[in-house]
N, C-alpha and C positions, 0 to 999 in steps of 0.2 A: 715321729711320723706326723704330718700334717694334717688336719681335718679333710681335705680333699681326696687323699688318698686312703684315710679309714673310712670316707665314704662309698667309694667303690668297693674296698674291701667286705664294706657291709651288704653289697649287694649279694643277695641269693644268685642271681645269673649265672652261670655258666658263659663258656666262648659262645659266642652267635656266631658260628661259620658264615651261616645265606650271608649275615648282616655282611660281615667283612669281605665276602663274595662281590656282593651288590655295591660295595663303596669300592672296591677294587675295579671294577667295570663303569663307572664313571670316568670319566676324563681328571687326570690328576689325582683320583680318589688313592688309589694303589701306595701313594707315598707313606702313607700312615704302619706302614709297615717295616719304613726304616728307622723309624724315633723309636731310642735309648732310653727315653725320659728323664734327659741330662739339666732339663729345665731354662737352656739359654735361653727358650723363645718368650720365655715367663718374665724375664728380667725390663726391659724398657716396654712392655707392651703398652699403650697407653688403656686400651681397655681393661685390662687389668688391674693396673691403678686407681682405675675411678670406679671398675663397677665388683661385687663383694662374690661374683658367683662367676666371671669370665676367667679361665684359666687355659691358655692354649695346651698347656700340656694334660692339663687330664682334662680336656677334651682327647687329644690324640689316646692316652689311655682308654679313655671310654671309647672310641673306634677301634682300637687292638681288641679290647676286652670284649667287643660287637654289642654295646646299652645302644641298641636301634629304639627302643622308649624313649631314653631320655636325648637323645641326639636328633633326633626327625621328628620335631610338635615345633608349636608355634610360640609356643615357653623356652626353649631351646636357651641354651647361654652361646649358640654358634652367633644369635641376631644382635649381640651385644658387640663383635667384632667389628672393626673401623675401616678394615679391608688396607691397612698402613702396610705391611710385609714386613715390620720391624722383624718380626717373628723367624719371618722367612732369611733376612740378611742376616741374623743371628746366630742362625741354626748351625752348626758342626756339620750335620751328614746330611745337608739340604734335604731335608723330608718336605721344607716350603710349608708349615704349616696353614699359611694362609689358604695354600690351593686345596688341603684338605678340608679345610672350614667354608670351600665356596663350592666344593666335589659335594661333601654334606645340602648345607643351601639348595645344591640343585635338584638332589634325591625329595627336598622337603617340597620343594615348589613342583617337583612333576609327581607327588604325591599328595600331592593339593595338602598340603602340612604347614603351609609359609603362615606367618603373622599376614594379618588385615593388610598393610603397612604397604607389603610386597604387590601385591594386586595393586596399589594406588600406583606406588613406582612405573610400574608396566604400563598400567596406562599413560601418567603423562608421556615416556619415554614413545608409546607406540601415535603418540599423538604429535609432540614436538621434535624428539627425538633427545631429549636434555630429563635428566630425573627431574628437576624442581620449576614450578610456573616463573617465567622471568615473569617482571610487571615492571613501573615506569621507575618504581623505587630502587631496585635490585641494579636497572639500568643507568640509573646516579650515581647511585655508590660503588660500582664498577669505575663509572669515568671518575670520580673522586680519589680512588683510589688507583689511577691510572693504568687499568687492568681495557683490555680491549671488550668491544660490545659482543654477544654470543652471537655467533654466526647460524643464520639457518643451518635446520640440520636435514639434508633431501630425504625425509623420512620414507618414503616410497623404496628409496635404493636401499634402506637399513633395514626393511618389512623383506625385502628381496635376499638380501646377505644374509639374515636368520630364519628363513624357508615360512615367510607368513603369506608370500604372493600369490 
């Protein structure tokens, strides 16, 4: 048995019903209820690869099992995730673990739970509309790399689409 899974097993917790209640009432959250824990999502994930504590699947176990501790903080192993879907195209019984791990994310950010990280995102995005600051270098190596220049983004229309108007 793997260190991952005699770590849960070492948990004292019991099921968190609310928990799995509450992740089931997010949009997409509910899926975590169809993984087997057959492991495909584990196999290519790149975060997984590079980081010692990102495991899509027992993340979803710890969502079955309801560790609402260890899954909603700003330590979270959900922030190490790449948002790539390898997971999700792997999957057997489309659980999409990706949508689970972004259903989580959302419960941490409207529980003021996100990393520092997350609030910076926001703002560039409510400011330009793009997560990261272009600057005159970003806009070289785009045309070097023959990639087109970012297009404004009518941030007024995107403040209106996400109910911020």
């Amino acid at each position: 048995m793997g260190s991952e899974m005699q770590s849960v097993r070492s948990e004292k917790a019991g099921l968190n019903f609310a928990f799995r209640e509450k992740l089931n009432s997010v949009a997409e959250g509910f899926r975590h209820n169809y993984c087997y824990q057959c492991g495909a999502c584990v196999a290519d994930c790149p975060a997984g690869n590079y980081s010692e504590v990102f495991n899509p699947r027992l993340i979803l176990l710890k969502a079955i099992l309801g560790f609402e501790n260890e899954l909603i903080s700003a330590e979270s192993e959900i922030w190490d995730c790449t948002n790539c879907y390898t997971c999700s195209e792997r999957c057997p019984q489309d659980v999409r673990p990706i949508d689970v791990i972004i259903a989580l994310k959302n419960i941490c950010v409207r529980e003021r739970k996100a990393p520092q990280f997350v609030g910076k995102v926001y703002e560039s995005v409510m400011a330009s509309g793009i997560t990261t600051k272009m600057s005159s270098l970003v806009a070289k190596r785009r045309e070097e790399f023959g990639l087109r220049p970012v297009k404004d983004v009518p941030v007024e229309e995107l403040k209106k689409m996400i109910g911020l108007d």
